[in-house]
Structures are given as structure tokens and as C-alpha cells.
N, C-alpha and C positions, 0 to 999 in steps of 0.2 A: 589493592585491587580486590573487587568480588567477584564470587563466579556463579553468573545466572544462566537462566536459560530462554532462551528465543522460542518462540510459539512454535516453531518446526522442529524442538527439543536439541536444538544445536547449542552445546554451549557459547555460554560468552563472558568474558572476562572484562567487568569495568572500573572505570578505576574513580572513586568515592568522591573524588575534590572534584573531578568536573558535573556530579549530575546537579542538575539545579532544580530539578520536580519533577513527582514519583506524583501520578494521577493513576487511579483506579475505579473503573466506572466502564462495565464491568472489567477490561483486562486492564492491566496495568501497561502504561505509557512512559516510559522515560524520556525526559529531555535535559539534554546535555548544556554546558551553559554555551557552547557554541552553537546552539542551536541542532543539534541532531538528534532525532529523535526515533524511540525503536520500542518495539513493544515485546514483553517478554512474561514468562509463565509465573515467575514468584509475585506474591501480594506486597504490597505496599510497609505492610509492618513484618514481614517476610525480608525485606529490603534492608530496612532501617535495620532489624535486629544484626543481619549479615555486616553490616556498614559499622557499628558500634562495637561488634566483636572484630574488626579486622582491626579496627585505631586500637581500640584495647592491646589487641596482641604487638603494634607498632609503638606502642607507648610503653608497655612491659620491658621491651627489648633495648628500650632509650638510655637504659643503667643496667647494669650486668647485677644482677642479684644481693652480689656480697658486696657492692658499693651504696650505701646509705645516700640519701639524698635529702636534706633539712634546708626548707626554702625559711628563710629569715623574713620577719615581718617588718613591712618599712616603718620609718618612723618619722617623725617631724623635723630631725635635724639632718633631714639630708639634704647637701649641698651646702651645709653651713662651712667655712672655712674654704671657701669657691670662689667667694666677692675677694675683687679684689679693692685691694686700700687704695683712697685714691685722692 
């Protein structure tokens, strides 16, 4: 969730997965993918940047620090020994 604010400086709390387009011209518009939409005081890359540091910090917290995480690179024999003999 980010916390922006409504043109009559109320805050507001949205939550990132549903906005589906941040229009700016001159104020900024939100609209939501279920279609609701509301217009609010921060810019568009004001948005995004609030939006990219919330995942940031939701992703940080995905592994506790002192747990290493080494994604392996696929390779071409996978699924080899899967067919079965027949």
C-alpha cells in the first residue's frame, strides 16, 4: 500500500496491484483496474517512485537477511529422466 493524498489533502492509502493508470494533465488521475477512479495531489513519477519503494521494501523482507538466496540457472536437461520407457 501507498499513502497519497486526495486534492482536499485527506490522506489516502492505495494499494499498488490494483492502479492500472496514473494520467497527469494537469492533476493527476488515478484509475483503478476495477475501474474507480480519484484524483489526487502527488505527480505521476511522484507515484511510480512511492510504488517501486513499497515492492522494494516487500521484497527485502521475502528472506530474513542472514538467509542467502542463489537462484540456479536452468539448463537443458531438465525433465530429462521424466519420459517414461514405453
Amino acid at each position: 500500500m501507498v499513502q497519497l493524498t486526495r486534492l482536499n489533502n485527506q490522506p489516502l492509502m492505495v494499494n499498488s496491484d490494483l492502479i492500472k493508470f496514473v494520467e497527469q494533465s494537469p492533476d493527476t488521475l488515478i484509475t483503478l483496474v476495477n475501474g474507480e477512479k480519484f484524483m489526487v495531489r502527488e505527480n505521476a513519477e511522484e507515484i511510480v517512485r512511492r510504488i517501486v519503494e513499497y515492492r522494494r521494501l516487500v521484497l527485502q523482507g521475502a528472506f530474513p537477511p542472514w538467509q542467502q538466496v542463489t537462484l540456479q540457472p536452468l539448463t537443458a536437461d531438465i525433465g530429462a529422466g521424466t519420459q517414461s520407457k514405453g
